[in-house]
MILUMLO-666770 format. One record per atom (N, C-alpha, C): x, y, z; residue in one letter. Coordinates in steps of 0.1 Angstrom, whole numbers, padded with zeros to 4 digits, always signed. Layout:
REM residues N
XYZA;...
This chain:
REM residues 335
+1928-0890+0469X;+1935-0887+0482X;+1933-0899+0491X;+1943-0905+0493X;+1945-0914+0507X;+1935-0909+0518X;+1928-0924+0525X;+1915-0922+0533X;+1931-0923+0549X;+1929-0910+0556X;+1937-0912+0570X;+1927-0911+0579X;+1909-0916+0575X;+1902-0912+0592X;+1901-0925+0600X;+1913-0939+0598X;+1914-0952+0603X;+1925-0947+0613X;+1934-0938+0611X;+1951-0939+0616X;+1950-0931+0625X;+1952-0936+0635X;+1952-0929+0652X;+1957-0915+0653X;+1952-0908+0665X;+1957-0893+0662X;+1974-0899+0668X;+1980-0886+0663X;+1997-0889+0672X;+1992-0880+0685X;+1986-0867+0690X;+1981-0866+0704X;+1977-0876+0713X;+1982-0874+0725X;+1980-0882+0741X;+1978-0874+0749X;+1964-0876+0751X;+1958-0867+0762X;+1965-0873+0779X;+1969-0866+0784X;+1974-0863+0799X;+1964-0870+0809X;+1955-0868+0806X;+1939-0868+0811X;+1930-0878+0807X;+1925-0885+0817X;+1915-0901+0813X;+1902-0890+0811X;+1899-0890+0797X;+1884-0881+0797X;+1872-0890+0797X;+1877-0905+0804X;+1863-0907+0812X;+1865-0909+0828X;+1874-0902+0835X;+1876-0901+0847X;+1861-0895+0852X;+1863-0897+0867X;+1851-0888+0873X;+1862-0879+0880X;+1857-0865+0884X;+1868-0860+0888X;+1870-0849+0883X;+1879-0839+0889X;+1891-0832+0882X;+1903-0833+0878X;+1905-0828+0863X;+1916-0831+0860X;+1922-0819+0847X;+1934-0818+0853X;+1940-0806+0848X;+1952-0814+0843X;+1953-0812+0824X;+1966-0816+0815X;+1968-0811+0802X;+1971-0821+0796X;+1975-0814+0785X;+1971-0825+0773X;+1972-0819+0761X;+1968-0826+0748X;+1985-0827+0740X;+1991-0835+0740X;+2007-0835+0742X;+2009-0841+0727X;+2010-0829+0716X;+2013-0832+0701X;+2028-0831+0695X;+2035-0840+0696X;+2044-0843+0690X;+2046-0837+0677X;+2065-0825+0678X;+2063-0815+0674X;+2077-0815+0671X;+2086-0824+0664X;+2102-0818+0662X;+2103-0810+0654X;+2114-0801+0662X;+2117-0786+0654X;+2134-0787+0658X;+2134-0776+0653X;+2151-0770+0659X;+2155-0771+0668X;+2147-0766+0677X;+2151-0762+0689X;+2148-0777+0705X;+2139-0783+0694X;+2138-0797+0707X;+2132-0810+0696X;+2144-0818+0692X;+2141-0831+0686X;+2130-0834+0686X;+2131-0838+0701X;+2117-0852+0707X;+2107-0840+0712X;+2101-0829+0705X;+2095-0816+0717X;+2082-0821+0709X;+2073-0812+0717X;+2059-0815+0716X;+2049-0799+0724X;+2040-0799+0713X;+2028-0788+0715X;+2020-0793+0725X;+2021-0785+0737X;+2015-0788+0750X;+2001-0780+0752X;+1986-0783+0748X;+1975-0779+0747X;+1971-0780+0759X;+1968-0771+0769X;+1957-0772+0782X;+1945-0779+0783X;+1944-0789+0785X;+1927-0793+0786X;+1928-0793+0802X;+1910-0795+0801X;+1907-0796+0817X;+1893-0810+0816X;+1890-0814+0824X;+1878-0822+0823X;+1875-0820+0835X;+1862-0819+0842X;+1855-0816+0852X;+1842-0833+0848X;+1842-0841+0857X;+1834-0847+0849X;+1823-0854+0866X;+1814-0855+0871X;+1804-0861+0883X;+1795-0864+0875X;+1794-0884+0879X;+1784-0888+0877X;+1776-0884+0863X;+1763-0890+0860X;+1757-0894+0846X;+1752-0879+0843X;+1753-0878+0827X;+1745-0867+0825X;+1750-0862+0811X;+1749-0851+0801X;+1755-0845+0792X;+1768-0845+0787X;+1770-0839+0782X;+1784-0838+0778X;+1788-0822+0772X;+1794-0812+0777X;+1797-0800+0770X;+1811-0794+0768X;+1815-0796+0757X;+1828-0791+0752X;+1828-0777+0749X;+1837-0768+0760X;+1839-0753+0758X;+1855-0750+0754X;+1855-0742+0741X;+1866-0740+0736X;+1871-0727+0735X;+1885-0718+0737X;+1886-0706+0731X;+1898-0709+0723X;+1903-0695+0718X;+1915-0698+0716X;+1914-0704+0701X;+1905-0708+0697X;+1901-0709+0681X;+1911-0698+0667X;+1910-0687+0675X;+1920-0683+0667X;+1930-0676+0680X;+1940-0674+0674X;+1951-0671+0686X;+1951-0656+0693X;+1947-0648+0686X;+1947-0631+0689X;+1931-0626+0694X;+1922-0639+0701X;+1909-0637+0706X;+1908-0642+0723X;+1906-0632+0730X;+1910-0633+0743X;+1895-0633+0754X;+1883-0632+0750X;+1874-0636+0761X;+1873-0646+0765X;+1872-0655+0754X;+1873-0675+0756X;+1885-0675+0769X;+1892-0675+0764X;+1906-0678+0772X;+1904-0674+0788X;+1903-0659+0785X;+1901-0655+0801X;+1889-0663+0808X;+1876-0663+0803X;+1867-0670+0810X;+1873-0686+0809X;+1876-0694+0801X;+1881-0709+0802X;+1890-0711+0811X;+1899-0703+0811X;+1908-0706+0821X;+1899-0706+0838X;+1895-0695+0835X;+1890-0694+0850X;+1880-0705+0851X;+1876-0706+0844X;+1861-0716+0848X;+1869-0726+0850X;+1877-0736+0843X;+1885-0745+0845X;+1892-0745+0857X;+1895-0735+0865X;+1899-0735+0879X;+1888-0736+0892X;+1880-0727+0886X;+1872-0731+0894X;+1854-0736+0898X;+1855-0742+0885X;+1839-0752+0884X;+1841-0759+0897X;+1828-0760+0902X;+1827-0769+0918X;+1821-0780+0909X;+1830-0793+0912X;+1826-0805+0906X;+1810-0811+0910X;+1807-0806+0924X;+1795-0810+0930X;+1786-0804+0921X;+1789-0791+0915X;+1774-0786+0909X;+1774-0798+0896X;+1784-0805+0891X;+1781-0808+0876X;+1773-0825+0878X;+1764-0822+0867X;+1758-0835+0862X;+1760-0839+0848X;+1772-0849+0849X;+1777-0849+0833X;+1795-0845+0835X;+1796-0837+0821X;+1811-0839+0817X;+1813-0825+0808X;+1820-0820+0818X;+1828-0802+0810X;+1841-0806+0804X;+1841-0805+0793X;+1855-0803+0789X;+1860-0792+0780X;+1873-0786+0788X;+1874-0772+0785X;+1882-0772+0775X;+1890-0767+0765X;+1901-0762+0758X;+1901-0749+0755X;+1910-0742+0767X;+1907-0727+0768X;+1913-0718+0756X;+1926-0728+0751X;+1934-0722+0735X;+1933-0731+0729X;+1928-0737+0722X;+1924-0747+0713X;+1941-0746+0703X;+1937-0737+0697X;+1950-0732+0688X;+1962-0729+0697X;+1968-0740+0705X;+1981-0734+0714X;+1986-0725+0708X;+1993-0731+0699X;+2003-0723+0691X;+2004-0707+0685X;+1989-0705+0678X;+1987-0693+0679X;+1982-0683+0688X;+1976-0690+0702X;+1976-0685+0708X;+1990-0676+0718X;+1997-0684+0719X;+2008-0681+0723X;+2015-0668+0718X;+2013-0671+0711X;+2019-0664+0696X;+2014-0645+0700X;+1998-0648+0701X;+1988-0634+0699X;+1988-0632+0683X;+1984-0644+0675X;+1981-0644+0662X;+1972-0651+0659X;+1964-0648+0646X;+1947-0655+0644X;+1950-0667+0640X;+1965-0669+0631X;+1967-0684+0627X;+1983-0690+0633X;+1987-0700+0632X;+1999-0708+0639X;+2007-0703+0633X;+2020-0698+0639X;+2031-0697+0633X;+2040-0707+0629X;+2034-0717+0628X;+2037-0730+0631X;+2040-0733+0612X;+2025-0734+0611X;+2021-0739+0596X;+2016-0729+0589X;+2012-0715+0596X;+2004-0708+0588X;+1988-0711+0590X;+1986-0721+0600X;+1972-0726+0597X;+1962-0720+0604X;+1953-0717+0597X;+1937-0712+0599X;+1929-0723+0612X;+1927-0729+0622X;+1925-0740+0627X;+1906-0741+0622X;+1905-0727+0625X;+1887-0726+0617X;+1885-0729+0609X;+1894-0732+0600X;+1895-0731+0586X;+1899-0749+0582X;+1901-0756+0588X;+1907-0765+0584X;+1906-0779+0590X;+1888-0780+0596X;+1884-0792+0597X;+1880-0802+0583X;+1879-0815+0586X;+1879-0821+0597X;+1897-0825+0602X;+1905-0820+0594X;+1916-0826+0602X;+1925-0839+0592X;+1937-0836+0596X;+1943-0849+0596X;+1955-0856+0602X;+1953-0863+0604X;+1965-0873+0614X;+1979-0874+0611X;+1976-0870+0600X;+1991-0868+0594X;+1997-0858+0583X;+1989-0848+0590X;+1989-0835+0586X;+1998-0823+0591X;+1994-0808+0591X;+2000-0796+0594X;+2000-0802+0615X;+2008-0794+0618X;+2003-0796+0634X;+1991-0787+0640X;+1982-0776+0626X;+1967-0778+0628X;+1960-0779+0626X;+1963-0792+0614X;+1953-0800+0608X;+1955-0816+0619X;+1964-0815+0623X;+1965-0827+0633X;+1951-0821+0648X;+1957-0810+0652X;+1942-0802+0660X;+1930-0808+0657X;+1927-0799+0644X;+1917-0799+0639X;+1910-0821+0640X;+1920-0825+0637X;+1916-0841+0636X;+1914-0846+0647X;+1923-0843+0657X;+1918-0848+0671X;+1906-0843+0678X;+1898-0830+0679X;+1888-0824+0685X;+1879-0832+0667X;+1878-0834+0659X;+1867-0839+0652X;+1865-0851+0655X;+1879-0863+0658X;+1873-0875+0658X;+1872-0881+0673X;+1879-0876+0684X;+1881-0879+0699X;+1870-0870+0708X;+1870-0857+0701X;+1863-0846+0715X;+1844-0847+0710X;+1845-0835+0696X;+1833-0835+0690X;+1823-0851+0693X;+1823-0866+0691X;+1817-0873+0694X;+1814-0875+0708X;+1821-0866+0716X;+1817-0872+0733X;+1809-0862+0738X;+1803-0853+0726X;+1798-0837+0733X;+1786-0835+0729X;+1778-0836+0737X;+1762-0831+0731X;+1759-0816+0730X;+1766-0806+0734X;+1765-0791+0735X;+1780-0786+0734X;+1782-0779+0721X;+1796-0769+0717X;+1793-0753+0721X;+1804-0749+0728X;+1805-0737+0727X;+1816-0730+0724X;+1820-0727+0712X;+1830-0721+0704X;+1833-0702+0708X;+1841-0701+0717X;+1845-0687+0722X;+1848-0680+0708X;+1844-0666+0700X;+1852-0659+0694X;+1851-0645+0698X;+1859-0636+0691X;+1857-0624+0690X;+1866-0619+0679X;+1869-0608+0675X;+1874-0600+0665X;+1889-0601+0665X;+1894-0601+0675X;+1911-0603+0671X;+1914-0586+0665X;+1925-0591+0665X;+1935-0578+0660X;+1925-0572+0650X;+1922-0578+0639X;+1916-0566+0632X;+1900-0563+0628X;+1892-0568+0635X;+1878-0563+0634X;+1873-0560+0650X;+1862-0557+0652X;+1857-0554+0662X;+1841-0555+0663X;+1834-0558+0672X;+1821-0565+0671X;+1807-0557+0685X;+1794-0559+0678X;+1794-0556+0692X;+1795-0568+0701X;+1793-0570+0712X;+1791-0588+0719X;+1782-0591+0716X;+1782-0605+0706X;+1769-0611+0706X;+1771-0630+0704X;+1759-0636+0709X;+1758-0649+0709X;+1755-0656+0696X;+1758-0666+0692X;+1751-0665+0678X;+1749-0682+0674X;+1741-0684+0662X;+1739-0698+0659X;+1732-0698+0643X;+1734-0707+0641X;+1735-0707+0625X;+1719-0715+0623X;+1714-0710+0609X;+1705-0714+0600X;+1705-0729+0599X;+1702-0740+0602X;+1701-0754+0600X;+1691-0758+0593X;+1699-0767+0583X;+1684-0777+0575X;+1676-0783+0582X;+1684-0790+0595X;+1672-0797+0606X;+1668-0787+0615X;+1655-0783+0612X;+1649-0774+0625X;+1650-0776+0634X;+1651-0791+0643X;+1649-0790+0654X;+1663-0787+0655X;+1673-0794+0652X;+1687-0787+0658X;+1690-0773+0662X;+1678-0761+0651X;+1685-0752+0648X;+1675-0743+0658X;+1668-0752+0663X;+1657-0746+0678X;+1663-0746+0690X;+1669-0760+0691X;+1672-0760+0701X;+1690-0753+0700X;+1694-0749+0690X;+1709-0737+0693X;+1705-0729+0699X;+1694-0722+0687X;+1691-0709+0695X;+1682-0708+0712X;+1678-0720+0710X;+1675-0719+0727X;+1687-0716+0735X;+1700-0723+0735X;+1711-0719+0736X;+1717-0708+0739X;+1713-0700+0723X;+1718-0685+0723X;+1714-0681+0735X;+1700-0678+0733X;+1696-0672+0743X;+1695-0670+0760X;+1699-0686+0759X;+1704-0689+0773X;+1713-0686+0780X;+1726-0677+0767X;+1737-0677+0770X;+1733-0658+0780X;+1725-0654+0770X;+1723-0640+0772X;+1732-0629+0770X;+1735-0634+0758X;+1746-0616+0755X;+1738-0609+0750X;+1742-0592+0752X;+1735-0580+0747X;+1730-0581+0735X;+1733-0590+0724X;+1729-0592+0714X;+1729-0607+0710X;+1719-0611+0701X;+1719-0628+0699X;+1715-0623+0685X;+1721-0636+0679X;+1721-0633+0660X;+1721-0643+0658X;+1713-0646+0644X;+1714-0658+0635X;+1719-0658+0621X;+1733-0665+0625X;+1745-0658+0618X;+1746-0665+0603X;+1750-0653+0593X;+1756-0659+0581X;+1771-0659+0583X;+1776-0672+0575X;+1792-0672+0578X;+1794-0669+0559X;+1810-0660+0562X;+1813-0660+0543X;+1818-0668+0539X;+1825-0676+0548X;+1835-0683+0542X;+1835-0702+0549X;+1824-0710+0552X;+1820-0720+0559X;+1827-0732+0559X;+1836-0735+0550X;+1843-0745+0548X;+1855-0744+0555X;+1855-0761+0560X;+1864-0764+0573X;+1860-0756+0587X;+1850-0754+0590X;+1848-0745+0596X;+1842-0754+0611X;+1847-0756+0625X;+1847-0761+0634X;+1833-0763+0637X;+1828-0753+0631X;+1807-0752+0638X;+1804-0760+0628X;+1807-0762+0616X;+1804-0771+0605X;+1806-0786+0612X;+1820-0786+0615X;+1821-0803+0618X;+1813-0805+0631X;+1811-0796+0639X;+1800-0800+0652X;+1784-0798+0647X;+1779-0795+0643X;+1762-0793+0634X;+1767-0806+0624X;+1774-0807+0617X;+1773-0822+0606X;+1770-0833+0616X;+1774-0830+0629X;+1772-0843+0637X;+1766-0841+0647X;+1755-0832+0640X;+1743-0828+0652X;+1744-0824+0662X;+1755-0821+0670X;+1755-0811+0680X;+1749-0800+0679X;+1745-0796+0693X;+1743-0781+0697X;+1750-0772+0700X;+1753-0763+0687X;+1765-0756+0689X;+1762-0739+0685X;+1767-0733+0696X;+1767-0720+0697X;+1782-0715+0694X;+1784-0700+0689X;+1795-0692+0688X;+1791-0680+0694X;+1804-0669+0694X;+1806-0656+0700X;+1811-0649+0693X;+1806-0636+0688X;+1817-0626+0688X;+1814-0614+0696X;+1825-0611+0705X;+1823-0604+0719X;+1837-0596+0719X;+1833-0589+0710X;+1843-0575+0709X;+1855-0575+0699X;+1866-0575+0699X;+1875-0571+0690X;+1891-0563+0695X;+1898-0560+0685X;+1911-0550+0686X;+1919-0556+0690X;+1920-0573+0692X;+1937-0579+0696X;+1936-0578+0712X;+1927-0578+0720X;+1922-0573+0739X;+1916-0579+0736X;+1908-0575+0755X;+1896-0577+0757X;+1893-0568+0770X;+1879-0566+0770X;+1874-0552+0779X;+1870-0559+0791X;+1867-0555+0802X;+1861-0560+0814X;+1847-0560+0810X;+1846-0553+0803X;+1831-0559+0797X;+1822-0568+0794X;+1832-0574+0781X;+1827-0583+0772X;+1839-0597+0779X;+1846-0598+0791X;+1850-0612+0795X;+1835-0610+0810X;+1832-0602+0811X;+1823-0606+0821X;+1810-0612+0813X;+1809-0612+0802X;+1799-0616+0790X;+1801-0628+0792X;+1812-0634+0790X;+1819-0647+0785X;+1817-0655+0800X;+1821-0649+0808X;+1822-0660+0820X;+1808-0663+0825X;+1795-0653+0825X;+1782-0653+0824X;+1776-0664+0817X;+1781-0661+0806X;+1775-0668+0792X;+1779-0684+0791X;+1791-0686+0799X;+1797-0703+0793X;+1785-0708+0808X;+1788-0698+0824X;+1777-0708+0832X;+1761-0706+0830X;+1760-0698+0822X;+1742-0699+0816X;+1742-0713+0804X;+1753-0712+0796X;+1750-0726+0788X;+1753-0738+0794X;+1757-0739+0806X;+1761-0754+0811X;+1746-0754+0819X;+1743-0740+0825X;+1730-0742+0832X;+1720-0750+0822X;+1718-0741+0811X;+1709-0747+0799X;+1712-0762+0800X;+1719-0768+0797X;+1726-0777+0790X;+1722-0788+0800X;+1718-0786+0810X;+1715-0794+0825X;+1730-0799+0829X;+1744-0792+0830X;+1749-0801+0836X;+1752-0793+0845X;+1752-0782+0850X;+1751-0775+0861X;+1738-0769+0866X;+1742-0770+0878X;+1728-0772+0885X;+1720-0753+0887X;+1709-0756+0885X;+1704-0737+0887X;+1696-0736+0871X;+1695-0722+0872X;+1687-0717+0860X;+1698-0704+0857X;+1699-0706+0837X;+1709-0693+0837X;+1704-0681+0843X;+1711-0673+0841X;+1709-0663+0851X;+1704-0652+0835X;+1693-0644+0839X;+1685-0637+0828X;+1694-0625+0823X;+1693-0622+0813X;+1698-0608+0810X;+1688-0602+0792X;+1687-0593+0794X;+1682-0587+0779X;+1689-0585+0765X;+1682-0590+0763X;+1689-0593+0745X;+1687-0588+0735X;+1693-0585+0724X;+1686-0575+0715X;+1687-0586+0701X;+1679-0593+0694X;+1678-0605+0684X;+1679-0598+0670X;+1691-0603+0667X;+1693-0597+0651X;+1700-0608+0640X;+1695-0610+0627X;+1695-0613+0613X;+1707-0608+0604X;+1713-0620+0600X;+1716-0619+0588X;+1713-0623+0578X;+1704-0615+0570X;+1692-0628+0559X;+1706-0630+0549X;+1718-0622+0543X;+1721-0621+0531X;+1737-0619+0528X;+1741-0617+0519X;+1756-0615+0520X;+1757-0600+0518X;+1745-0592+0515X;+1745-0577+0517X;+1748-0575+0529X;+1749-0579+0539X;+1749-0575+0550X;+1766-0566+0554X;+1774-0579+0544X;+1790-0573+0545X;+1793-0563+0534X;+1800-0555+0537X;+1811-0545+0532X;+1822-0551+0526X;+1832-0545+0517X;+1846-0549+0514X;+1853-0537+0507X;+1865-0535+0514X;+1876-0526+0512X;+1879-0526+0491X;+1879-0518+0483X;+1884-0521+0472X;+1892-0515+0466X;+1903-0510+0481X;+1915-0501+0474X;+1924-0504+0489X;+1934-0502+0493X;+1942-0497+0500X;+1940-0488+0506X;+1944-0483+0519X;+1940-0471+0524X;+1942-0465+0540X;+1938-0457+0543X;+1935-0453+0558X;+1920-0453+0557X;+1914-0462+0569X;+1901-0461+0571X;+1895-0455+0580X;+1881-0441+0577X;+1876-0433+0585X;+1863-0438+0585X;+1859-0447+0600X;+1847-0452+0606X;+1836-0441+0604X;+1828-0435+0595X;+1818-0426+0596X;+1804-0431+0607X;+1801-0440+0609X;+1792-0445+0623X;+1795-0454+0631X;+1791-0456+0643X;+1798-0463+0653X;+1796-0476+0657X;+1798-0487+0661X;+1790-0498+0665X;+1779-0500+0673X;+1768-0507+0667X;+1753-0508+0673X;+1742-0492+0667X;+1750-0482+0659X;+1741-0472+0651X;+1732-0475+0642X;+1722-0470+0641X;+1714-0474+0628X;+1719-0472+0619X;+1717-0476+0603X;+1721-0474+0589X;+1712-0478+0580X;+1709-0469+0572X;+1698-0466+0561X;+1708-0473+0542X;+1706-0483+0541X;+1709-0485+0526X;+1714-0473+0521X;+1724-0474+0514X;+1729-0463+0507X;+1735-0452+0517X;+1740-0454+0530X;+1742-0446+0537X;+1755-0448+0538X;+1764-0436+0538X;+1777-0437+0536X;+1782-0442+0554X;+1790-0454+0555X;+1792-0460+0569X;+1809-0456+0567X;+1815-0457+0559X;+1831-0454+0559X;+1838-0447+0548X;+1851-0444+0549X;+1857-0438+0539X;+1872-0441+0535X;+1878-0449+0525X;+1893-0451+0520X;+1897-0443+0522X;+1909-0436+0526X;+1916-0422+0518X;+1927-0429+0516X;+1931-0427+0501X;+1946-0428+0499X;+1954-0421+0507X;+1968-0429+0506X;+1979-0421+0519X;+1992-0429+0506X;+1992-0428+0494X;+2002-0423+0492X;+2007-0413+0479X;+2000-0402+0483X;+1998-0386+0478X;+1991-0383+0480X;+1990-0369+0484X;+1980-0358+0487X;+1972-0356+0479X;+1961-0350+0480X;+1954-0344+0466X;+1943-0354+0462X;+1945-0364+0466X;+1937-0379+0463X;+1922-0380+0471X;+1911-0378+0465X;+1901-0377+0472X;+1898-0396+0477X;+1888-0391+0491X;+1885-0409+0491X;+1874-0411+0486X;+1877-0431+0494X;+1863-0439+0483X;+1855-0440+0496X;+1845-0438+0491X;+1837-0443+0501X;+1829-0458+0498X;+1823-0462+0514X;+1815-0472+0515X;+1804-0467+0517X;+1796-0477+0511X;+1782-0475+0514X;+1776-0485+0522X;+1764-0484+0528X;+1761-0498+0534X;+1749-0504+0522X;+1745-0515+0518X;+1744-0520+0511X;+1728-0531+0512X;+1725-0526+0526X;+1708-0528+0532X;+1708-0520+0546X;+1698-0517+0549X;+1692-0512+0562X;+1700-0523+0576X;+1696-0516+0589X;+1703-0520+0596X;+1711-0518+0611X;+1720-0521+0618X;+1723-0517+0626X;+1739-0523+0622X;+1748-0513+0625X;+1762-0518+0620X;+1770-0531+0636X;+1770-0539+0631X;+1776-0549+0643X;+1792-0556+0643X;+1795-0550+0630X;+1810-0552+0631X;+1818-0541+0621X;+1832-0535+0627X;+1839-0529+0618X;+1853-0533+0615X;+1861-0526+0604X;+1879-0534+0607X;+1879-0522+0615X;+1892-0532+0626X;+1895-0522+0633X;+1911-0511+0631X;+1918-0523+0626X;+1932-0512+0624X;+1928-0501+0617X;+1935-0490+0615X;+1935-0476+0605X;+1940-0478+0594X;+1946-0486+0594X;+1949-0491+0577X;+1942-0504+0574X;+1936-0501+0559X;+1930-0511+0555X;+1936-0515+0537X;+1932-0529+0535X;+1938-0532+0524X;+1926-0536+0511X;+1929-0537+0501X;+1916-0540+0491X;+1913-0556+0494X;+1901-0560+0497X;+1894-0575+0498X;+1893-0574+0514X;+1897-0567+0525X;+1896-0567+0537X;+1878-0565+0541X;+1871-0567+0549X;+1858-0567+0556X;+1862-0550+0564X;+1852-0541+0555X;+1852-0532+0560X;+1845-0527+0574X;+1826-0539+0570X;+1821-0534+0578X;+1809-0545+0579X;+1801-0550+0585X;+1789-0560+0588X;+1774-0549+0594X;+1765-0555+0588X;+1749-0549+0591X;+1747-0562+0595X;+1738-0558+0608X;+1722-0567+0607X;+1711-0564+0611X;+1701-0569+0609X;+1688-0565+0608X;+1683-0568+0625X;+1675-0556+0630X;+1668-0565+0643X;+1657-0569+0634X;+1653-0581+0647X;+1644-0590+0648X;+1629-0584+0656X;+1620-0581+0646X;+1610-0574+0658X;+1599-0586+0658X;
């Protein structure tokens, strides 16, 4: 494969992201379609940047059908008071324009996964071109990541802060200081199933401190879990020293994923009946859901089992489910 990490991104940022200042533009990717020759994918960024100090890149919008990032990014990007910052906020409240727009987890553009498909290329899908600009332009100017998620259309979660297992300890101390900082109802130390191309990948390979979210679910978002988000992004800038103060405390409940037991999987088609609720305990071997066929009567269902002890922290959410779909997530508290 031809080496493209010499050949300039085709995005032009709107925005000097070494200005001091506010500054409200766009990430302007050049996009001919049908409908506009010379048109171009207009990406929101923001930069908030006063005098020496850190660097923290906050993103939502990672997949397109996940809405607490967004609501909190946007807002914080309007209204960060430049005087509190020491250092440099840079927002991208939809990372994934395109699927954002959309209200879909991937582009309708290319089909593309953007989670899915670092580091990127320059002369790629238009979200592998994404993916290439935030790896080789944004990622190196950022000492602290915060990657907004949540469930989207079809899973649901309870809110929690989360950060991954690292070979380098100290990296993987000072995440979780992070987590914690952020203070969602729950903080986890997350297994991912599927890690490749994965945006926390290209930010941890290059030692950042990087935290993620998942803070609810169903294609929404609750007044709930965006008051989580807008809490949680000014407790990690607090951490992070570039905003001035101490986060602000909240109680947490610390849970594990040692294992790939933890997940469930659909292995038929079906209508799915949630048998326990999110945040319930669950005993190994304890029936958490049920397939029923829906096409004929008479057809008994399959059931799920859960597969270790636990507390259930994620389910699918639509009522129909398909065989290889994520039926259901355990994790272990932390005592």
């Amino acid at each position: 494969m031809h080496d493209t990490s010499m050949r300039p991104s085709p995005i032009v940022p709107t925005v000097d992201l070494d200005a001091d200042g506010v500054q409200h533009g766009f990430l302007r990717l050049p996009y001919s379609r049908d409908e506009s020759a010379w048109g171009s994918v207009m990406i929101p960024i923001a930069v908030i940047r006063n005098a020496a100090g850190p660097t923290a890149l906050l993103t939502g919008g990672n997949h397109g059908d996940e809405y607490e990032g967004p609501l909190a990014l946007f807002d914080l990007a309007r209204t960060l008071d430049p005087g509190t910052v020491s250092g440099t906020v840079i927002i991208l409240p939809a990372m994934n324009y395109p699927a954002f727009r959309a209200g879909t987890r991937t582009s309708p553009i290319d089909k593309g996964n953007l989670n899915r498909s670092f580091p990127g290329r320059p002369d790629g899908t238009v979200t592998e071109k994404i993916a290439d600009f935030v790896q080789r332009y944004l990622l190196p100017r950022a000492d602290f990541v915060l990657d907004f998620h949540s469930g989207g259309r079809t899973l649901d979660f309870l809110p929690f802060c989360a950060a991954h297992v690292l070979d380098d300890k100290t990296q993987e101390e000072k995440a979780f200081a992070a987590v914690a900082a952020f203070a969602a109802p729950y903080s986890v130390r997350m297994l991912e199933i599927d890690a490749m191309g994965m945006f926390d990948t290209a930010a941890e390979e290059m030692g950042k401190i990087f935290i993620t979210t998942e803070l609810g679910g169903g294609g929404t978002a609750r007044a709930a879990t965006v008051r989580i988000a807008r809490r949680g992004a000014m407790n990690f800038l607090r951490h992070a020293g570039i905003v001035a103060g101490q986060p602000e405390a909240g109680e947490t409940t610390w849970l594990d994923m040692p294992s790939d037991a933890c997940f469930c999987f659909a292995e038929d088609d079906g209508m799915i009946e949630t048998m326990i609720d999110l945040g319930d305990p669950v005993n190994e071997g304890d029936l958490i859901a049920r397939i029923h066929p829906v096409g004929r009567t008479g057809l008994a269902p399959l059931d799920i089992r859960a597969r270790m002890s636990g507390l259930l922290v994620a389910r699918h959410f639509p009522g129909l489910i398909k065989a290889g779909d994520c039926a259901s997530v355990i994790a272990v508290r932390v005592t």
